[in-house]
KOLMARTOR-517486 format. One record per residue: residue number from 1; residue in three letters; x, y, z of N, C-alpha, C in turn. Coordinates in nm, 3 decimals. Layout:
N
+-----+------+---------+---------+---------+---------+---------+---------+---------+---------+---------+
| seq | type |     nc1 |     nc2 |     nc3 |    cac1 |    cac2 |    cac3 |     cc1 |     cc2 |     cc3 |
+-----+------+---------+---------+---------+---------+---------+---------+---------+---------+---------+
| NUM |  ALA |       X |       Y |       Z |       X |       Y |       Z |       X |       Y |       Z |
...
+-----+------+---------+---------+---------+---------+---------+---------+---------+---------+---------+
This chain:
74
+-----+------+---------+---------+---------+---------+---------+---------+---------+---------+---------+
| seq | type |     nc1 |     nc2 |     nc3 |    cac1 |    cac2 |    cac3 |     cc1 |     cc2 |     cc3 |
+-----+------+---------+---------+---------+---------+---------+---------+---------+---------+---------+
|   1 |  UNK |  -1.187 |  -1.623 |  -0.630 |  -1.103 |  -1.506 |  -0.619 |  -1.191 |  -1.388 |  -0.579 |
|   2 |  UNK |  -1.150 |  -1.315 |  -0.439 |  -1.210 |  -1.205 |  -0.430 |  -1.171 |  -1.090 |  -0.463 |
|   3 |  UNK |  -1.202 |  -0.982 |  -0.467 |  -1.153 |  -0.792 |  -0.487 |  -1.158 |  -0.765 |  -0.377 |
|   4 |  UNK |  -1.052 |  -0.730 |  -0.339 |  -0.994 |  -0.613 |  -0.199 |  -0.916 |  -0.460 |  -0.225 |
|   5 |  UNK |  -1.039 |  -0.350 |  -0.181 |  -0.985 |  -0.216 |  -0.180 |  -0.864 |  -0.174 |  -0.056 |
|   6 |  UNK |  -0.791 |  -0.136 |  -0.037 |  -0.717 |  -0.115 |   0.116 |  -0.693 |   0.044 |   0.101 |
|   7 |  UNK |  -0.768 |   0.127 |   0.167 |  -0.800 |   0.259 |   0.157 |  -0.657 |   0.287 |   0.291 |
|   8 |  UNK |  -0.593 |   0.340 |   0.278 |  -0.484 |   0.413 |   0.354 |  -0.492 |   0.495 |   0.397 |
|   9 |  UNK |  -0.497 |   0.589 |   0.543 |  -0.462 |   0.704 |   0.542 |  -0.324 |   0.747 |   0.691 |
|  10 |  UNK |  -0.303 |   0.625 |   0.683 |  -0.177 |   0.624 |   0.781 |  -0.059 |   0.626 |   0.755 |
|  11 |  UNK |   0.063 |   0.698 |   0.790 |   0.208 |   0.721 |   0.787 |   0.208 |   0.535 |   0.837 |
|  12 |  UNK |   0.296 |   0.473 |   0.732 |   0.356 |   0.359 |   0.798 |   0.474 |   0.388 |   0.889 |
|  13 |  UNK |   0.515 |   0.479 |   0.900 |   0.671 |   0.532 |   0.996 |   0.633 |   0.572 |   1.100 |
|  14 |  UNK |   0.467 |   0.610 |   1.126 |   0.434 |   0.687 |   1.271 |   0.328 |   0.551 |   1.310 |
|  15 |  UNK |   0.323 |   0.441 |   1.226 |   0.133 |   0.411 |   1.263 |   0.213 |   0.237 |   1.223 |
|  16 |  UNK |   0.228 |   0.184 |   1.344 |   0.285 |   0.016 |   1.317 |   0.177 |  -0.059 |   1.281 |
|  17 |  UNK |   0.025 |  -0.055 |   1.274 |  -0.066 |  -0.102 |   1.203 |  -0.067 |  -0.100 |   1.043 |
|  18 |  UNK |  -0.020 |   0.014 |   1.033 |  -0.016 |   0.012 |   0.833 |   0.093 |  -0.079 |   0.787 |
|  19 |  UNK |   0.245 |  -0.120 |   0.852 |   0.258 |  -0.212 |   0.765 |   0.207 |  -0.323 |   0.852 |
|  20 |  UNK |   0.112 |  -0.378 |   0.895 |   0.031 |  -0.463 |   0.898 |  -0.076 |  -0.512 |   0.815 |
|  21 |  UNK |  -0.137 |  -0.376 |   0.758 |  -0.209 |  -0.382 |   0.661 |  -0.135 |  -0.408 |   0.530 |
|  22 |  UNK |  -0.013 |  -0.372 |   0.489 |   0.047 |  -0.380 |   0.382 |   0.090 |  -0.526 |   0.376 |
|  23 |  UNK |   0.098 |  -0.576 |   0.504 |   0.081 |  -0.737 |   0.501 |   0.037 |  -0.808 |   0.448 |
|  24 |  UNK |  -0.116 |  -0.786 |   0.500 |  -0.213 |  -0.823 |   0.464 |  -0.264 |  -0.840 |   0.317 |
|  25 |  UNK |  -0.200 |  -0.691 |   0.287 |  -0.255 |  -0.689 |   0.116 |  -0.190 |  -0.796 |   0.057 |
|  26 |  UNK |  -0.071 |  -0.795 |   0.112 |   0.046 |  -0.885 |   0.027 |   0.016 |  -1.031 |   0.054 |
|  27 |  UNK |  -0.038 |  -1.045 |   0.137 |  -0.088 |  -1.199 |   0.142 |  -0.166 |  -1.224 |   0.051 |
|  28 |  UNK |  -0.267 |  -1.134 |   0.099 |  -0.440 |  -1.181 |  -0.020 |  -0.361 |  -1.165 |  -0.167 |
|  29 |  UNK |  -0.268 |  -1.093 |  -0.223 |  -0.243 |  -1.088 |  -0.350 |  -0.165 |  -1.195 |  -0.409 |
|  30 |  UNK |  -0.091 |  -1.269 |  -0.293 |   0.046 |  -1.357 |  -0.341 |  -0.081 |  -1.487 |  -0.334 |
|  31 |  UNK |  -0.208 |  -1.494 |  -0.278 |  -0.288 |  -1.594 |  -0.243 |  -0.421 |  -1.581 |  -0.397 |
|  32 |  UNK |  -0.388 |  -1.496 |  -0.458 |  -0.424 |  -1.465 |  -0.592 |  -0.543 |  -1.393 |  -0.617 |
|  33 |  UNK |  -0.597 |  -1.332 |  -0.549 |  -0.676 |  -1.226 |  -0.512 |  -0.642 |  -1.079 |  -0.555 |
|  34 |  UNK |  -0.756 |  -1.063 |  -0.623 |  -0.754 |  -0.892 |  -0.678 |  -0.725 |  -0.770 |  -0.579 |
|  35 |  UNK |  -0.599 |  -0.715 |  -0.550 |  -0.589 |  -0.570 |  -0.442 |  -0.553 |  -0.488 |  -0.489 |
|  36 |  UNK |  -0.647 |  -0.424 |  -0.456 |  -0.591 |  -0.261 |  -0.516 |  -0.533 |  -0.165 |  -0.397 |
|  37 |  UNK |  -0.469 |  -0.060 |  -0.411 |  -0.457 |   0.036 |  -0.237 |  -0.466 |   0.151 |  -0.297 |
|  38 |  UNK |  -0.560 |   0.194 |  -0.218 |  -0.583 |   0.365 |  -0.206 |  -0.496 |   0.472 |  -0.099 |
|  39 |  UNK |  -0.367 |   0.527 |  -0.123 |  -0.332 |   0.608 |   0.006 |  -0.395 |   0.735 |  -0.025 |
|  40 |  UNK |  -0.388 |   0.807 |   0.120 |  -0.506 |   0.924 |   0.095 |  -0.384 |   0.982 |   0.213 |
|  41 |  UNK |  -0.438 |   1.124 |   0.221 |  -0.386 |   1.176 |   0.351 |  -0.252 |   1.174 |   0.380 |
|  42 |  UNK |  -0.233 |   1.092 |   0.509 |  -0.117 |   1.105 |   0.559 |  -0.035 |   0.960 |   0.526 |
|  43 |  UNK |  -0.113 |   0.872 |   0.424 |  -0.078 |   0.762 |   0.361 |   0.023 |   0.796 |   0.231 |
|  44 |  UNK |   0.030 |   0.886 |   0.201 |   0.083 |   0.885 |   0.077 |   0.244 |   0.883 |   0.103 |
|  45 |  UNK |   0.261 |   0.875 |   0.243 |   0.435 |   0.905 |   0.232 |   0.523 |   0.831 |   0.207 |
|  46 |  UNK |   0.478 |   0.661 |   0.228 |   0.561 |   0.587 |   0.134 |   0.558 |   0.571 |  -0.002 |
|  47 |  UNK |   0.528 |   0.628 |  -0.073 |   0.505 |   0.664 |  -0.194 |   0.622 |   0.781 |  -0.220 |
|  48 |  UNK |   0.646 |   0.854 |  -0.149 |   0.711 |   0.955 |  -0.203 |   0.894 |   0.913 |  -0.250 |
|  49 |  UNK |   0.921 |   0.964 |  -0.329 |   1.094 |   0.920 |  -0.376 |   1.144 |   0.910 |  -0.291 |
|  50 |  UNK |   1.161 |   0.804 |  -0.254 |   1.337 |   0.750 |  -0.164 |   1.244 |   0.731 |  -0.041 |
|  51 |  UNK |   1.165 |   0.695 |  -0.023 |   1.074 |   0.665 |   0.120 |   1.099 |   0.526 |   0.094 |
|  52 |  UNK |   1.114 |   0.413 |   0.220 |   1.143 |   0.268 |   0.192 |   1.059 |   0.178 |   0.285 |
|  53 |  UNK |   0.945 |   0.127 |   0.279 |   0.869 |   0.061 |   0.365 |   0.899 |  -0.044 |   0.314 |
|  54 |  UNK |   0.980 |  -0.192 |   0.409 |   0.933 |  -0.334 |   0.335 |   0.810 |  -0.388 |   0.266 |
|  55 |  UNK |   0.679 |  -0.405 |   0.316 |   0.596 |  -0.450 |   0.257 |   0.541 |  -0.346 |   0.178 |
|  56 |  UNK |   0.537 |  -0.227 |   0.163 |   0.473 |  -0.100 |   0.045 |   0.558 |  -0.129 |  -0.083 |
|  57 |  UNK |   0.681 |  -0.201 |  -0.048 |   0.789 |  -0.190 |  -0.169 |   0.727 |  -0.303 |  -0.212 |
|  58 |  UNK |   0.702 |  -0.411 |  -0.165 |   0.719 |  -0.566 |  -0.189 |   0.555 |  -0.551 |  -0.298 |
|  59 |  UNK |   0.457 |  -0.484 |  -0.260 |   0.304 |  -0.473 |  -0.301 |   0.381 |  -0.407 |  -0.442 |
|  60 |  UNK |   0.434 |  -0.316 |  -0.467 |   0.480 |  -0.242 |  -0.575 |   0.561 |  -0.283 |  -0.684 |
|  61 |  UNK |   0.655 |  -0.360 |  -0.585 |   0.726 |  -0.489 |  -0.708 |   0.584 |  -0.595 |  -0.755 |
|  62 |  UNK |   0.517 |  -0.641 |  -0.678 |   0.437 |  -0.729 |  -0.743 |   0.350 |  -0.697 |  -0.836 |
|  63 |  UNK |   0.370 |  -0.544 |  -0.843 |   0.284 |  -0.486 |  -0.910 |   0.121 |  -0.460 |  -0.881 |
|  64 |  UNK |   0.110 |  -0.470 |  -0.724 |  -0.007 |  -0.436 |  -0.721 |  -0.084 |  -0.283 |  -0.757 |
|  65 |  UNK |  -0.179 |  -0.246 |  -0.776 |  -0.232 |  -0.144 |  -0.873 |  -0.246 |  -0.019 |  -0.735 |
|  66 |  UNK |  -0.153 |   0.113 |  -0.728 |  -0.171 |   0.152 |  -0.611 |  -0.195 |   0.321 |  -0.648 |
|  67 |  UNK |  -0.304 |   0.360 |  -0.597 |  -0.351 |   0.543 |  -0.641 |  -0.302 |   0.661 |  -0.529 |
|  68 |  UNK |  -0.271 |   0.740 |  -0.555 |  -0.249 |   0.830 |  -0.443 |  -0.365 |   0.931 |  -0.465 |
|  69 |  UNK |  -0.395 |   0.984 |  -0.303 |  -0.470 |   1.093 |  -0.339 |  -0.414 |   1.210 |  -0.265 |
|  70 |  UNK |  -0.348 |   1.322 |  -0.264 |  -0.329 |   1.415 |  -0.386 |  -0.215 |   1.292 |  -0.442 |
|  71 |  UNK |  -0.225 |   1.311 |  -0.593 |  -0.137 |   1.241 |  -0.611 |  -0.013 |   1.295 |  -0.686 |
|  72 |  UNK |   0.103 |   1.177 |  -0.658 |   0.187 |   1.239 |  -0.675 |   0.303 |   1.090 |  -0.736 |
|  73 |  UNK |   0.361 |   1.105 |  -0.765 |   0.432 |   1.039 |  -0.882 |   0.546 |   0.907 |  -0.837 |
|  74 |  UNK |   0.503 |   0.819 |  -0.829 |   0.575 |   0.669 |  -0.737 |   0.728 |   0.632 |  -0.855 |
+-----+------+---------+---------+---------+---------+---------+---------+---------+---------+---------+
């Protein structure tokens, strides 16, 4: 089992690579691997109330462990 950080600083609504990455996380985690995600910047917007990304939601139900920076309240 490895540890994977996924540092964010992309709008998934402007940037079709981030939910790629949110893919990704969701693979390595459902594959039983430690992920954590860092959004920073202009990452934090699926995070915000009533914002709906498929795979940001799907990482969040699984409960993966996710920080905002400024942060602000999921």
């Amino acid at each position: 089992m490895s540890d994977y950080l996924f540092i964010q600083s992309q709008d998934p609504f402007t940037e079709v690579r981030t939910e790629h990455q949110f893919a990704l996380a969701g693979q390595l985690y459902d594959a039983g691997h430690n992920v954590r995600l860092l959004l920073v910047q202009n990452g934090v917007t699926p995070a915000h109330k009533g914002a709906r990304s498929v795979h940001f939601d799907k990482l969040l139900k699984w409960g993966v462990p996710v920080r905002c920076w400024p942060i602000i309240f999921l």
